[in-house]
N, C-alpha and C positions, 0 to 999 in steps of 0.2 A: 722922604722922611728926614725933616731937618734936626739931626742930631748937635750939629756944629756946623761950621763953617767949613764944605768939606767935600769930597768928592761924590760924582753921580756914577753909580755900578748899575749894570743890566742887570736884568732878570733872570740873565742864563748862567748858569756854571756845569761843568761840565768836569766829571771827575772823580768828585768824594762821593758816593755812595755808599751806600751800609755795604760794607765787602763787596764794591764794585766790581765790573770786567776793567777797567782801566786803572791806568796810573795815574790820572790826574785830574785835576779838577778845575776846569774852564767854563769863567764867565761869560758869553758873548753880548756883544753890545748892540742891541735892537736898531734897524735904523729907524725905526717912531721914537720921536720925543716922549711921547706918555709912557713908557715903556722904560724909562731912565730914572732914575734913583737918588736921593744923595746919601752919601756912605762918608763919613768923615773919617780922615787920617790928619792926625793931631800937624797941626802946623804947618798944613800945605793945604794948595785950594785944587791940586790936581784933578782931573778926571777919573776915575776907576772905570774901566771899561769892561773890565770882565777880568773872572778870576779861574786858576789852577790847580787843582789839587794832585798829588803825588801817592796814592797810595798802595800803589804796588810797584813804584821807581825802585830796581836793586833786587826783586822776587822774579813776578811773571813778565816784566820789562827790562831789558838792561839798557844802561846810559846812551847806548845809539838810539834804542825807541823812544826812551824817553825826550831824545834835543829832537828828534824829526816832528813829536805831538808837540813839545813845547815851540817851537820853530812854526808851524802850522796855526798853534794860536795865539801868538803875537802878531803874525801876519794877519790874522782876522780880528786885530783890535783886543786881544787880551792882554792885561796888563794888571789881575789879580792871584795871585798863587798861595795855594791854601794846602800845608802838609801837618804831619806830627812826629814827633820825638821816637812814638813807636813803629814809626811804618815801615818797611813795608809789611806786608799783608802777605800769606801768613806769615805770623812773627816766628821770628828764628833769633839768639843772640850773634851768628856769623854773619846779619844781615841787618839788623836793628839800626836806624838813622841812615843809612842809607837815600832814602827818599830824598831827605836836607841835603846830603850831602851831593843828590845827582843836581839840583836845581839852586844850589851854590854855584857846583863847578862849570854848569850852564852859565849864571850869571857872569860868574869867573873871564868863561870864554868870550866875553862880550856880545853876544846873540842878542842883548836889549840893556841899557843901561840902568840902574839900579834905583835912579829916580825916576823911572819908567813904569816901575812895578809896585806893585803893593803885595808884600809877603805878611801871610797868614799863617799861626802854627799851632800845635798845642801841645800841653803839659802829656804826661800819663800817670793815672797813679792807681791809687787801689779802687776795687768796687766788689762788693761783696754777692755779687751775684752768682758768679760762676761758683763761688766756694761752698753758697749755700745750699745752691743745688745740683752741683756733682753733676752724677749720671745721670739726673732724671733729669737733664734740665732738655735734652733731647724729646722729653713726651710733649712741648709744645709742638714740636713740630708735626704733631699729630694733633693737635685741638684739645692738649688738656691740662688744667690750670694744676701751676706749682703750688699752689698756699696750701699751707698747711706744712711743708716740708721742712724741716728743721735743720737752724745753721751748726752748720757743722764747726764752727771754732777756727775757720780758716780764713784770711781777706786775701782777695786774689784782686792782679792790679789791672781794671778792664776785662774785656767781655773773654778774652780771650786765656786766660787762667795767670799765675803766676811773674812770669815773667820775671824772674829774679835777677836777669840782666842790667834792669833799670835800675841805676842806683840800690841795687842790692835788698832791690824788690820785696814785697811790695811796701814800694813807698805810699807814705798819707799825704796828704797836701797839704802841710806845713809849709812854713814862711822858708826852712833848708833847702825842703823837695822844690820850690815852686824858684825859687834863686837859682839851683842846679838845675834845673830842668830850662830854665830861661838860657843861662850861659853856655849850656850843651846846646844849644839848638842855634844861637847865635854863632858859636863855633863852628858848627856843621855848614851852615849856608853861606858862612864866610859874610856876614852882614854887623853891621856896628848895632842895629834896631829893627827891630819887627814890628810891624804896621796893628797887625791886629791879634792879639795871643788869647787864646780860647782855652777854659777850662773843660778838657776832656769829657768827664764824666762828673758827678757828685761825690762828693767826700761822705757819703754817707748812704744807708742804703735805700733804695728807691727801684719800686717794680721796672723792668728797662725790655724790650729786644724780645718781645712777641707775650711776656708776663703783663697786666692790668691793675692786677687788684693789690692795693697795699695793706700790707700786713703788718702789724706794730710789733707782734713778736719778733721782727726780723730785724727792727732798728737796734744799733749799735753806737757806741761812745766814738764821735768823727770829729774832724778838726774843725772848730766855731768857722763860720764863712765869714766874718770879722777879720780873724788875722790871716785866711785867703785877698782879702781885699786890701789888709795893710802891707805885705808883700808885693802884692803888685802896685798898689803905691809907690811903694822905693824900688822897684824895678823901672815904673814910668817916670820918678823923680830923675833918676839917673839916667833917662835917657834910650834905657832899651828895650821899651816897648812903647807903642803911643795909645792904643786902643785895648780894649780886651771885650771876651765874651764869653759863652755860655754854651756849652754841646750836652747833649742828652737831658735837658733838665728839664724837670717838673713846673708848674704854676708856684707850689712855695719858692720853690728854690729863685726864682725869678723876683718875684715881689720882696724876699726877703733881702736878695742883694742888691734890690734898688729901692729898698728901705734903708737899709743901711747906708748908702752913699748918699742919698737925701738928707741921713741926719748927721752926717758928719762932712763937709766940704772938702774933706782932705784926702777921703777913698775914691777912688774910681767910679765912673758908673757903668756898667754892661750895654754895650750898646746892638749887639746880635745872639742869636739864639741859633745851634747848628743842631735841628734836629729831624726827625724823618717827617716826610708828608708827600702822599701820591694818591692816585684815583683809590688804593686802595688800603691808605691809612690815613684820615682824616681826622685824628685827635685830637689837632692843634686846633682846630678849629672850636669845637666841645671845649677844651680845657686849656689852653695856651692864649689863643684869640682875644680874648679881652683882656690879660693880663700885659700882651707885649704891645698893645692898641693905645694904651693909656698910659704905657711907663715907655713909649716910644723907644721899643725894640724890636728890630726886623728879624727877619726869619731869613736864615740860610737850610731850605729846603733838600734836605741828604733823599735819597735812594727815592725820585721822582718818576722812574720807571720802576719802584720796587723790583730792582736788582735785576732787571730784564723781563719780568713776567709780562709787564704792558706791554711790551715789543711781539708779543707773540708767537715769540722766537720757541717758546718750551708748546705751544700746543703742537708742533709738529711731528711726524712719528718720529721715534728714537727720543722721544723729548728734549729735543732741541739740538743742537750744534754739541762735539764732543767738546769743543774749547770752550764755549760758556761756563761760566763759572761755577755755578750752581752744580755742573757737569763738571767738571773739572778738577774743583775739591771737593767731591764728596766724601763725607765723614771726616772734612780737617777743619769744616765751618761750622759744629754745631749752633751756635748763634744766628748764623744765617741760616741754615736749615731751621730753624725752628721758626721763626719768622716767614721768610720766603717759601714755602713748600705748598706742593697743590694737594697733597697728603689734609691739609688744614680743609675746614667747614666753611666751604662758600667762597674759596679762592677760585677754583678751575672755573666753574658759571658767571662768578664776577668778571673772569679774564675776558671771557669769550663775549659776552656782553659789553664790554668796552673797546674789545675788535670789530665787535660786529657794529658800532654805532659809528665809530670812524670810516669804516669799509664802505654803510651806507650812505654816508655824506662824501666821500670822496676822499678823505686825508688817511692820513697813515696813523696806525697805533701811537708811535712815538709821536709825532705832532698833535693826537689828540690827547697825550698822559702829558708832556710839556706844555700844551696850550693850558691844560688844564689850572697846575701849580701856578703859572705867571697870571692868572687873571685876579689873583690874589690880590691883594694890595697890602698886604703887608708882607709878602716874600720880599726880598729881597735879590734871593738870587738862588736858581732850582740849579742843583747841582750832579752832575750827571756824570755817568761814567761810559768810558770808549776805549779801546786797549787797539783800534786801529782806526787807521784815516778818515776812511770812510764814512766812519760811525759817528767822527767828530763833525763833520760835513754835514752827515746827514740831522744830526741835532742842531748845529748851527741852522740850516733851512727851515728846521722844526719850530724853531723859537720865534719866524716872523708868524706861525700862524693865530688869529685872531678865533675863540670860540663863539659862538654868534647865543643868541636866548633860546632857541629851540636847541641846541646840539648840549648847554648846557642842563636845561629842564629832563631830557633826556640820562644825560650822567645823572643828574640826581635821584631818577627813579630806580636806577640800576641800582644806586647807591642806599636807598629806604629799603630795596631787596635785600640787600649783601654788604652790610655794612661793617666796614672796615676788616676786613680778611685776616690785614697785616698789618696788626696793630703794635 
């Protein structure tokens, strides 16, 4: 996808999931040609080989696990890393920024050179989701719609509540926040400029993280996406940033900001979209699909195994492994839980129906939820999460596998059953 004169990224990442089992998030680079990408970073004709995400670097991983994964996927051609200002996961303020700061001091230590790499990061700011609805926002994770639920007067920053650590929270994403959130994160990784900086979430409110239906009584007074894009303007004027993009966002919010850079030469234009898509959330495709097909914007594919359910790892008895995540923090992810949960209408049968189609052709769960995302053509790059070696290995293996016409006709019928789970 020729955005610029610019570099070609694989299809794989490995890493950022919506409340991943891993720290990080690696791209691996296909050996097929057709399989490769071009990803522009302003001013160089580099290759992007594959990208990293960090988001539980400083939580459930410390700095030695994290240089062994980051060590492990440079060695296999990775050379994209993809973190945020908030991470790690779960947020705490004794551990906030972290993540930057393990995969600076990596950098630091010479383990790859810095024109080697293509750093990826993002803002954080407020999102009125979690304020609106409180306690109940846990009933999705049972199958049942928030609307109707009335804001409570509160804007909390991301999915995760509060956060009052970050610049004295919650920040909006004003031209101040978006400057401080750039120069914090440049400090942390110890980098003069960041490759590609992604706007977190919406400055405004918008159904997110297993909710559907928009509701107008919930919109609130947010910062113009105007002077979000004149801000990083003079942040890419100066130097430190070269690229930007776009996470959790809607079809408006898309067209509207590359409306805007079309009518004025001097803003930016979005060149990626980091949002969810797996066998069992398919909404890009309904409502994202033609908007980023024609304003030539790729998809950076978050939570590709929906958070481990494709792996098949939770149909087992005791549901699943103690250290899975899902397992692991329960009752400290209500966002994940509410999205990811077999508790949901038409997740368990879906799951087992997309094991059972890989099982009978031969391949594994994971190589058929990853074959699935890269046959896309507008991914960019499916983004995956591993919190050990192994697991990175075995998605690396996963990503040369090709889906054939009958194994795909198949997902689809599963798919006209049970459609979208985890949405």
């Amino acid at each position: 996808m020729n955005h610029v004169a610019a570099l070609n990224v694989s299809k794989l990442c490995l890493g950022w999931p919506l409340y991943p089992v891993s720290c990080f998030l690696v791209c691996v680079l296909p050996e097929k040609e057709e399989r490769k990408k071009e990803f522009l970073v302003p001013g160089t004709y580099r290759r992007v080989l594959s990208s990293a995400g960090t988001m539980t670097f400083g939580e459930q991983n410390c700095y030695e696990d994290a240089q062994a994964q980051l060590n492990l996927a440079t060695e296999s051609g990775i050379n994209f890393l993809d973190t945020a200002e908030m991470y790690p996961v779960p947020q705490r303020a004794e551990t906030q920024g972290l993540s930057e700061i393990y995969v600076g001091r990596w950098l630091k230590e010479g383990h790859i050179s810095r024109d080697r790499v293509v750093l990826a990061t993002k803002d954080h700011e407020r999102s009125e989701f979690w304020s609106l609805y409180g306690n109940h926002f846990v009933a999705l994770a049972h199958g049942n719609s928030l609307k109707g639920h009335k804001l409570m007067g509160i804007q909390a920053t991301g999915p995760s509540g509060q956060m009052t650590w970050i610049r004295g929270g919650p920040p909006s994403l004003d031209a101040r926040n978006i400057e401080e959130a750039i120069n914090g994160s440049l400090k942390r990784l110890g980098t003069d400029y960041i490759d590609l900086y992604q706007l977190h979430w919406p400055d405004r409110y918008v159904p997110m993280f297993g909710d559907v239906d928009y509701d107008p009584a919930a919109s609130y007074s947010s910062i113009p996406i105007e002077e979000q894009l004149k801000a990083l303007s003079r942040a890419k004027e100066a130097g430190k940033i070269r690229y930007i993009g776009v996470s959790n966002e809607t079809p408006y919010g898309v067209m509207e900001f590359c409306r805007l850079a079309d009518s004025n030469a001097a803003l930016p234009r979005i060149v990626t979209i980091q949002n969810a898509y797996c066998l069992l959330c398919r909404t890009f495709d309904s409502t994202l699909a033609e908007c980023c097909h024609h304003q030539n914007v790729s998809l950076l594919a978050y939570s590709p195994l929906a958070m481990g359910l494709l792996s098949g790892k939770y149909l087992t008895s005791g549901n699943g492994p103690e250290d899975a995540r899902l397992n692991l923090y329960r009752g400290r992810y209500a966002e994940a839980e509410c999205r990811y949960s077999f508790s949901k209408p038409n997740c368990t049968p879906a799951v087992k129906a997309y094991v059972d189609i890989g099982r009978r052709h031969g391949i594994s769960p994971v190589a058929l939820a990853i074959g699935f995302v890269l046959r896309n053509s507008l991914v960019l790059s499916a983004v995956i999460g591993a919190t050990k070696l192994w697991q990175l290995e075995e998605i690396i293996e996963a990503s040369q596998v090709n889906l054939n016409a009958e194994l795909l006709a198949e997902i689809n019928m599963v798919h006209e059953r049970f459609p979208n789970p985890t949405p």
